[in-house]
C-alpha positions as CSV (number, residue, x, y, z in Angstrom):
1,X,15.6,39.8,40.9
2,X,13.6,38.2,38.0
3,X,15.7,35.9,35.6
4,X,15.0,34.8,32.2
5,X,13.7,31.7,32.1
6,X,16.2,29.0,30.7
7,X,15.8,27.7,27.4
8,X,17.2,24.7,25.5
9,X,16.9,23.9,21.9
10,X,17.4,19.8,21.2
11,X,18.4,19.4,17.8
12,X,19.2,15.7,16.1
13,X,19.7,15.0,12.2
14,X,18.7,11.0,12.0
15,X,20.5,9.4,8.6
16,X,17.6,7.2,7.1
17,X,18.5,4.8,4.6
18,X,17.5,1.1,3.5
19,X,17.3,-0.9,0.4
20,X,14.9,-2.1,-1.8
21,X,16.2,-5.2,-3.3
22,X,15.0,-7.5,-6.5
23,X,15.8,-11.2,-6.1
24,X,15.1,-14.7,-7.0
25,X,14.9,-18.0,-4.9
26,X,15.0,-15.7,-1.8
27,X,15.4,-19.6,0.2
28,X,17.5,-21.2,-1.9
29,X,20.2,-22.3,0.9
30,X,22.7,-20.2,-1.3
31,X,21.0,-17.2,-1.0
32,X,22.1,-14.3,1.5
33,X,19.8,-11.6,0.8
34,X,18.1,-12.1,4.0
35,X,21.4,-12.2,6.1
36,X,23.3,-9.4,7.7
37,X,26.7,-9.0,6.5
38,X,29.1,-10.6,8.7
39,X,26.9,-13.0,10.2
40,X,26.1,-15.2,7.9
41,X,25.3,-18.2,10.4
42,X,23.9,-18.7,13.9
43,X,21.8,-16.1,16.0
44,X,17.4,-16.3,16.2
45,X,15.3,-14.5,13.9
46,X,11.2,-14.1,14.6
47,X,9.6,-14.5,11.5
48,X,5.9,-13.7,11.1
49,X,4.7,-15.9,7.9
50,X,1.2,-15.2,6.1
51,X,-0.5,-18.4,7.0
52,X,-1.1,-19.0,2.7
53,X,2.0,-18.5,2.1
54,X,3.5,-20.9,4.6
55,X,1.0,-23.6,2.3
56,X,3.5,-23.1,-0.2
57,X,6.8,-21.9,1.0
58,X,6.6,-22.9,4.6
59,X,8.7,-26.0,4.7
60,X,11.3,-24.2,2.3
61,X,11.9,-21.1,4.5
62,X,11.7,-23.8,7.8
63,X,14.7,-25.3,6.1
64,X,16.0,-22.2,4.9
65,X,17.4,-20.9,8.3
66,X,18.3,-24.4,9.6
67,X,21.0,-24.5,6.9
68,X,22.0,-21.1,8.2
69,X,21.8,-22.4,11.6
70,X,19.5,-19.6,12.6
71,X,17.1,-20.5,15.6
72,X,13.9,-19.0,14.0
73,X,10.6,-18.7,15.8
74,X,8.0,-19.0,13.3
75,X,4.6,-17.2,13.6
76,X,1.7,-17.8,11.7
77,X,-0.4,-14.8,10.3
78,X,-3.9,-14.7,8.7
79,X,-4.1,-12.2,6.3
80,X,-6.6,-9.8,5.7
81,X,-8.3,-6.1,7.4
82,X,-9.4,-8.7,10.6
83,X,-5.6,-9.3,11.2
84,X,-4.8,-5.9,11.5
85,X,-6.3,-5.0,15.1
86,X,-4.8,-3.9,18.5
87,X,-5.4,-7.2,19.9
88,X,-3.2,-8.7,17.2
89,X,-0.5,-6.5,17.6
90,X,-0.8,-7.6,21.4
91,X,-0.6,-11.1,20.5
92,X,2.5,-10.6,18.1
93,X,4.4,-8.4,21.0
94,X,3.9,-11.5,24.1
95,X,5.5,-13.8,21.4
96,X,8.3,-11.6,20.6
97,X,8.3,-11.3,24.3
98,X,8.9,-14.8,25.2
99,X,11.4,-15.5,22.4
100,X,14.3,-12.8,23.3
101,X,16.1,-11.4,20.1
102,X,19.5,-9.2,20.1
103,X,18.3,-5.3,19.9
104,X,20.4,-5.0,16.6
105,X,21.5,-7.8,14.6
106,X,18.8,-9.8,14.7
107,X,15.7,-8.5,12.9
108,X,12.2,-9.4,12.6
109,X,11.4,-10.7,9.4
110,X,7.9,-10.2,7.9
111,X,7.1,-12.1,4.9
112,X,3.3,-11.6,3.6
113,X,1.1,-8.8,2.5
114,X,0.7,-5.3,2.8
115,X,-1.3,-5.8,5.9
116,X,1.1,-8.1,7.6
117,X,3.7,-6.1,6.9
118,X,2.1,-2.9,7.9
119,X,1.6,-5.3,11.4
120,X,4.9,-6.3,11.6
121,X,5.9,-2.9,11.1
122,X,4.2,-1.6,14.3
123,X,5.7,-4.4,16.0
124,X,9.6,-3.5,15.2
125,X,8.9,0.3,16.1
126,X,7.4,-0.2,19.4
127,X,9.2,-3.4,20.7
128,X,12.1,-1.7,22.7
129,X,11.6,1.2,21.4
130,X,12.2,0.2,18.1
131,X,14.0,-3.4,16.6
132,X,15.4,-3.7,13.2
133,X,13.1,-5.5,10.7
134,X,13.0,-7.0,7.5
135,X,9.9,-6.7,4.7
136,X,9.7,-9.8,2.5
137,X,5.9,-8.9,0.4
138,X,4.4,-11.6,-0.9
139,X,1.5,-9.9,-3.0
140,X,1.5,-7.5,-5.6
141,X,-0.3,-4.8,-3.3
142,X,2.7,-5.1,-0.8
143,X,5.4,-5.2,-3.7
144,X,4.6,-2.2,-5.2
145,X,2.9,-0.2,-2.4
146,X,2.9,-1.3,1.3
147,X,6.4,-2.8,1.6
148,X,8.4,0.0,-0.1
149,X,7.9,2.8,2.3
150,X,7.9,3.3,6.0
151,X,5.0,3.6,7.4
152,X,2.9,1.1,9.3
153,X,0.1,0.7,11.5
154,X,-3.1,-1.3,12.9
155,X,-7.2,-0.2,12.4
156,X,-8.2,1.1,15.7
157,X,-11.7,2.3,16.9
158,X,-13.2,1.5,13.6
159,X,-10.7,3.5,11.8
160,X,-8.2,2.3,9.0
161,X,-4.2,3.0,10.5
162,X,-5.5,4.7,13.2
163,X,-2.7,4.0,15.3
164,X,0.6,3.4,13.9
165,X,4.5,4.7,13.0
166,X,7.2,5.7,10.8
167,X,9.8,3.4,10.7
168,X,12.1,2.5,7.9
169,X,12.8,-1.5,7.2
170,X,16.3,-2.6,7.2
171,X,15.6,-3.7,4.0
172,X,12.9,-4.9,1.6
173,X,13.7,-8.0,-0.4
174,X,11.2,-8.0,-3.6
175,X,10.9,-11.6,-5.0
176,X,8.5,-11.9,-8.0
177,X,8.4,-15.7,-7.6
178,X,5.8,-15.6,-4.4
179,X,3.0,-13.7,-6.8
180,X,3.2,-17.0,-8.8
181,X,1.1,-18.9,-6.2
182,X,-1.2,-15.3,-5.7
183,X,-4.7,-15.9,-6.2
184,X,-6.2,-13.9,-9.5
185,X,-8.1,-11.5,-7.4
186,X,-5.0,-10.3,-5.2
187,X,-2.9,-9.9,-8.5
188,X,-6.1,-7.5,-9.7
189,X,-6.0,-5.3,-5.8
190,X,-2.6,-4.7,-6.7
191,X,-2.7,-3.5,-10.3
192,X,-5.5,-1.2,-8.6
193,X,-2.8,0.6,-7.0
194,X,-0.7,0.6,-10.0
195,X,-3.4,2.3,-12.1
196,X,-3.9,5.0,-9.1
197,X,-0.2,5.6,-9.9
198,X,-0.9,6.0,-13.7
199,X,-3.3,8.3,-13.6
200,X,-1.9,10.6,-11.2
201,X,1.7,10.5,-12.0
202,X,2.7,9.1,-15.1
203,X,1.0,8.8,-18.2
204,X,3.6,6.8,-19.9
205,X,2.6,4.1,-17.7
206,X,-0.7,3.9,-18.2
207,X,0.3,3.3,-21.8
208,X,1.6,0.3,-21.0
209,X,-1.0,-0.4,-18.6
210,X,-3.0,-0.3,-22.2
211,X,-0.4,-2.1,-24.3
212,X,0.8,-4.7,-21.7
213,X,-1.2,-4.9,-18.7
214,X,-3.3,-7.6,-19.8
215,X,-0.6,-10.3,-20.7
216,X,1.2,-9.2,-17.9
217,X,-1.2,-10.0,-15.5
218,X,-2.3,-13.6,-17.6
219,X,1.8,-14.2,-16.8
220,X,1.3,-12.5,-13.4
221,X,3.9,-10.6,-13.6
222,X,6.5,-13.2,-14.5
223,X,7.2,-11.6,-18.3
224,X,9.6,-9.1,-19.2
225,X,6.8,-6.3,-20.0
226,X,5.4,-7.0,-16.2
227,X,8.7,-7.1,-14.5
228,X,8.9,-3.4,-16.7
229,X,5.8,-2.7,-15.6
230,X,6.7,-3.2,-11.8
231,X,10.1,-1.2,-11.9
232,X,8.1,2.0,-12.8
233,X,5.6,1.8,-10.7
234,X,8.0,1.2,-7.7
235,X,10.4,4.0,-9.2
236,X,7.3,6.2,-9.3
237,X,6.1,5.8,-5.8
238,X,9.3,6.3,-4.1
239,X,10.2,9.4,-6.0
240,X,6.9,10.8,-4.1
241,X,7.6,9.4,-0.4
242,X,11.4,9.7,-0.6
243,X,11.8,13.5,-0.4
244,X,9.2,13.8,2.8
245,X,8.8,10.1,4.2
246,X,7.1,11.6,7.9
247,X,4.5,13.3,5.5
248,X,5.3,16.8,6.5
249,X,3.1,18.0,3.6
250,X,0.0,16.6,3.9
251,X,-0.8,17.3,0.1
252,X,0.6,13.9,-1.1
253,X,-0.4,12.8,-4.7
254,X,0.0,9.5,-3.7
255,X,-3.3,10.0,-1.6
256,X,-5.1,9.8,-4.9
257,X,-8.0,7.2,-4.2
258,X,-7.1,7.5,-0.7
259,X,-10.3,9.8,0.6
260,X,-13.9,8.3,0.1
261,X,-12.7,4.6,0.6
262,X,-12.0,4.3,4.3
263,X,-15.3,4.1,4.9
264,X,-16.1,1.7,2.3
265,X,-13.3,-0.3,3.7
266,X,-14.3,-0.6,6.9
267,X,-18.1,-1.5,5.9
268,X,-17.3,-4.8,3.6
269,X,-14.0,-5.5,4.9
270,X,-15.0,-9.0,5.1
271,X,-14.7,-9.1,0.9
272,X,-13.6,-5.7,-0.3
273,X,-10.0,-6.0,-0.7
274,X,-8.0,-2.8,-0.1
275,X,-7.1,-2.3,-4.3
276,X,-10.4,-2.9,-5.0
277,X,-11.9,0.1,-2.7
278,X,-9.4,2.4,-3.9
279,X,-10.6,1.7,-7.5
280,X,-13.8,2.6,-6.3
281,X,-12.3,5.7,-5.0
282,X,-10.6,6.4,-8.0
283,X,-13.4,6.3,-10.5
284,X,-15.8,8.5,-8.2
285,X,-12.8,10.9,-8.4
286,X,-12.0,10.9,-12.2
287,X,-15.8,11.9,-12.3
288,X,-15.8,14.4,-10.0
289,X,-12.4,15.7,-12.1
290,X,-14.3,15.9,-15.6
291,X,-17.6,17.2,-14.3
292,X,-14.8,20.2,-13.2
293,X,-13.0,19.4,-16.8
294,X,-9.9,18.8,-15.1
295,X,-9.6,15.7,-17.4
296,X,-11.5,14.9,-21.0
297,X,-13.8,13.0,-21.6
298,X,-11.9,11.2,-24.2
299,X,-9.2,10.8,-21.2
300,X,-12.3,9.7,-18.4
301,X,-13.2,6.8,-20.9
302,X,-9.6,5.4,-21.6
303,X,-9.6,5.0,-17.4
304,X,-13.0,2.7,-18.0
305,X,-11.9,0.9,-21.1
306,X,-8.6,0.2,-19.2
307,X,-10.4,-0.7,-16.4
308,X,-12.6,-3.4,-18.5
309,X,-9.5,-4.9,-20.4
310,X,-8.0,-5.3,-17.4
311,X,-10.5,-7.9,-16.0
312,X,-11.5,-5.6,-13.1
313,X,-14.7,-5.7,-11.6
314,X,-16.1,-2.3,-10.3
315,X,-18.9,-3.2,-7.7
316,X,-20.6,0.1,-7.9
317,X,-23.1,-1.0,-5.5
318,X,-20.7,-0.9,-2.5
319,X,-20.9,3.3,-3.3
320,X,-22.8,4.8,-0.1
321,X,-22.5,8.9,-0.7
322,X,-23.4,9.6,2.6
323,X,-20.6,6.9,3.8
324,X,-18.1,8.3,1.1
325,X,-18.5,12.1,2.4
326,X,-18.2,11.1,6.1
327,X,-14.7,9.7,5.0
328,X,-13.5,12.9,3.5
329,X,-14.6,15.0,6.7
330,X,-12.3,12.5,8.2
331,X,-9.4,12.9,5.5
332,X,-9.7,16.5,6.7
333,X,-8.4,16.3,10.2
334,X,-6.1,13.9,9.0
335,X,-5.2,16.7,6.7
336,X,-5.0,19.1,9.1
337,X,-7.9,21.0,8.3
338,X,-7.8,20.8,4.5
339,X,-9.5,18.4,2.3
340,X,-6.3,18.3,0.1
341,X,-7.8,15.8,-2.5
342,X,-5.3,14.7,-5.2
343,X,-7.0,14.5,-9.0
344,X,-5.7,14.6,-12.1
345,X,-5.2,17.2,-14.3
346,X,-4.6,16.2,-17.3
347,X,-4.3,12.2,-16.9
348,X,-0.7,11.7,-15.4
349,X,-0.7,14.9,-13.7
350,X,-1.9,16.1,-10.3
351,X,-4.0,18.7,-8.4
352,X,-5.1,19.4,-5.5
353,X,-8.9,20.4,-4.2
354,X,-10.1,21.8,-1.4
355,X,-14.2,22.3,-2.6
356,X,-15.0,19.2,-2.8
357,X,-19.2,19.1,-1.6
358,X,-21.3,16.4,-0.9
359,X,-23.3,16.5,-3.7
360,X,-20.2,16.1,-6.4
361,X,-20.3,13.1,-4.5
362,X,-23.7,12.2,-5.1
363,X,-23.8,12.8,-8.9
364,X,-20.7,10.9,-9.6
365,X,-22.0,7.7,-8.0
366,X,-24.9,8.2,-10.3
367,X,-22.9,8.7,-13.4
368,X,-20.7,5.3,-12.6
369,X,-22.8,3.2,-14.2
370,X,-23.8,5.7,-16.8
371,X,-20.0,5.9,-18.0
372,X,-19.2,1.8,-17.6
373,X,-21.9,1.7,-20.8
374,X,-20.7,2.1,-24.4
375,X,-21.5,4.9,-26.2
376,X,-22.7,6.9,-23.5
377,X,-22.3,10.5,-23.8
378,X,-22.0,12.7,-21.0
379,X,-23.1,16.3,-20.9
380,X,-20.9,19.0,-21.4
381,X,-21.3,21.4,-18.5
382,X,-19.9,23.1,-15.1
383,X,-19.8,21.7,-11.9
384,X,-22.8,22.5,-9.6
């Protein structure tokens, strides 16, 4: 007698939720933003601290949890792509190890960058199969982009997030005060990310990206037209991840300067700051959009004249095609089959491509330096 094999069909909703949270004086001993409720006092927390920030803020955070009573194990970090690596992650796991923390009330706490807290991240999700964990950014590039959403990761095999998670944060604490002690160049990699924003997304932004951006960068941030400036871009991004955060759809907008910089990334990572190669990205990209008039002309020069009254250096040098189109063959397993590239069309409004060839590539890279000089004037014609 032949039976049917059996069959079972597992099915489990998971409630995901956390908070994004602006505050001041994040270690002012009055503060409890960082505390769970209830336990205000007492228990350990591991806390991995960027080792520039600790410069400025260490001794205040040290004292921080002493008033609280909190036995926290404090881990330096040095920031940057060399930190993010498998054998860092290792390194971060045997200290966790050796200094045992309660499997639910007493997070991690990661307080630095985007890659820190991409680090940390990683950590939380694998330690026991996942630990809670708290994102404190520290730069603009994590306050508006890598701290907000949930997924994490390290470079592996010469690849950018090659290995990594989803896992939401218990919470994220946004504190403008820590970009106040930000080096000039690390306020400019963020705004890179909020111009990617602008162009795809929302074209009210880049307006005051025109109108404001400057000042609010000289005030880094601090002014009421920056602190504006930082609630739409956050507002903007999490209205793309929040209604598929595991990336189900592999045609993400947010992707937008996210295809031909990997590879660029992983060449000069040494002094090629994240921002910076996904403004590289992006202006290879707007090209490759107008040469298909996706976007004007009149709209391709406002993203150059914003660029240049912004104070941002494009390095077009760094461009390798060949580099560039070896990074979108890899975007397309990593988009399952489909190149899936993101460009505007009109400015502050997206589409996707899927036809992109190697010699688009090519002829934007030529055309860079062609469009960064006034008065040129492109020809009008198809792509080819």
């Amino acid at each position: 007698m032949t039976r049917e094999p059996a069959h079972w069909c597992v099915r489990h909703h998971r409630t995901l939720a956390y908070d994004i949270t602006e505050c001041s004086s994040l270690f002012s001993p009055e503060n409890t933003a960082l505390l769970l409720p209830g336990r205000l006092e007492g228990g350990r927390r591991f806390v991995v601290l960027d080792r520039q920030v600790a410069r400025h803020h260490g001794e205040e955070i040290s004292s921080y949890f002493a008033h609280r009573g909190i036995d926290a194990k404090i881990v330096l970090f040095t920031a940057g792509e060399a930190g993010k690596t498998f054998d860092r992650y290792l390194d971060l796991l045997r200290e966790l190890d050796a200094f045992p923390i309660h499997r639910r009330d007493e997070p991690i706490i990661a307080i630095g960058g985007g890659v820190l807290t991409d680090v940390v991240g990683y950590v939380a999700s694998s330690y026991r199969r996942g630990v809670p964990h708290v994102k404190v950014p520290t730069t603009l590039m994590g306050y508006v982009d890598a701290a907000v959403g949930i997924k994490n990761g390290i470079n592996f095999n010469g690849h950018k997030n090659r290995l990594g998670s989803f896992e939401p944060p218990l919470r994220v604490l946004l504190d403008r005060g820590f970009l106040n002690t930000l080096p000039h160049s690390h306020i400019l990699n963020g705004v890179c990310e909020i111009i990617k924003l602008a162009i795809i997304k929302d074209a009210h932004l880049f307006h005051l990206l025109e109108i404001h951006g400057s000042e609010s960068i000289d005030a880094r941030f601090q002014n009421d037209t920056g602190e504006a400036i930082l609630r739409r871009a956050i507002s903007g991004i999490l209205e793309e991840l929040e209604p598929d955060l595991f990336e189900s759809n592999l045609m993400r907008t947010m992707d937008f300067g996210h295809t031909f910089c990997y590879g660029l990334e992983a060449r000069h990572e040494d002094h090629l700051l994240h921002g910076e190669a996904v403004l590289l990205d992006i202006v290879v990209s707007v090209l490759i959009a107008q040469r298909r008039h996706l976007i004007s002309v009149s709209e391709t020069d406002r993203i150059f004249r914003l660029i240049d009254t912004l104070g941002i250096a494009l390095d077009g040098a760094l461009l390798d095609p060949e580099l560039m189109w070896r990074s979108l063959l890899d975007r397309v397993e990593h988009r399952n089959g489909h190149q899936s590239v993101p460009m505007p069309n009109p400015l502050g409004h997206c589409v996707f491509l899927n036809d992109i060839s190697r010699r688009e590539i090519e002829r934007s890279v030529e055309e860079l330096e062609k469009w960064r000089n006034p008065g040129y004037e492109p020809a009008c014609e198809c792509r080819s």
